[in-house]
N, C-alpha and C positions, 0 to 999 in steps of 0.2 A: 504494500500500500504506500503508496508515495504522501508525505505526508510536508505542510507547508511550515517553516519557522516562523513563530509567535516571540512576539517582544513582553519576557515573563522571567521573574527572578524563582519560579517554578519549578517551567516549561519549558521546553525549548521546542518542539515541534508537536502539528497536530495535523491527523490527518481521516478520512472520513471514504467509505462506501457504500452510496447511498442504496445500490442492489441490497448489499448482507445486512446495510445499517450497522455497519462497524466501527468506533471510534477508535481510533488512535492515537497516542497520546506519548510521547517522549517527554523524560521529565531533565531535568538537573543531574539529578543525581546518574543518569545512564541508564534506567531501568526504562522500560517499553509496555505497555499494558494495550490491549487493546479489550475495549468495552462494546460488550454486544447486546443487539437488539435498542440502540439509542434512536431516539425518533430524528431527523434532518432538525428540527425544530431546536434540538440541545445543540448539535453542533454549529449552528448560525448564530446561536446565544453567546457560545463560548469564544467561537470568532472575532466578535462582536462586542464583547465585555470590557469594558475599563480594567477590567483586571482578569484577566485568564485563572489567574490561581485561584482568586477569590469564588469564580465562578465554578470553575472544578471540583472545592469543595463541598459546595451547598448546593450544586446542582448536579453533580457526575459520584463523586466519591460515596456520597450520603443518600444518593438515590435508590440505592440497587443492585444497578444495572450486576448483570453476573460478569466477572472479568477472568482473565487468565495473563502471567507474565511474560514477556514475549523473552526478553532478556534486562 
């Protein structure tokens, strides 16, 4: 998944498939996650946010979604 660089003391990249509804999320730290089953609706929020991190946690981390580490 190709995913785009965000300007985030976080993040550093994010990226989306809007067939699988797959989020992807590169963080700081080097770990890789990708979050499934996310509506296109979260990811244009997270795009979009004054703050990526901020939005991440209150709306991606704390939501649910089921994830799995990529690395």
């Amino acid at each position: 998944m190709r995913r785009e660089p965000v300007d985030s003391e976080a993040l550093v990249s994010v990226g989306y498939d809007r067939d699988t509804r797959e989020l992807e999320i590169e963080f700081t730290s080097g770990a890789v996650y990708r979050y499934l089953d996310v509506p296109e609706s979260v990811h244009v929020g997270l795009m979009t946010a004054a703050s990526h991190g901020e939005f991440f946690a209150h709306h991606i981390r704390d939501a649910g979604f089921d994830f799995h580490q990529l690395h």
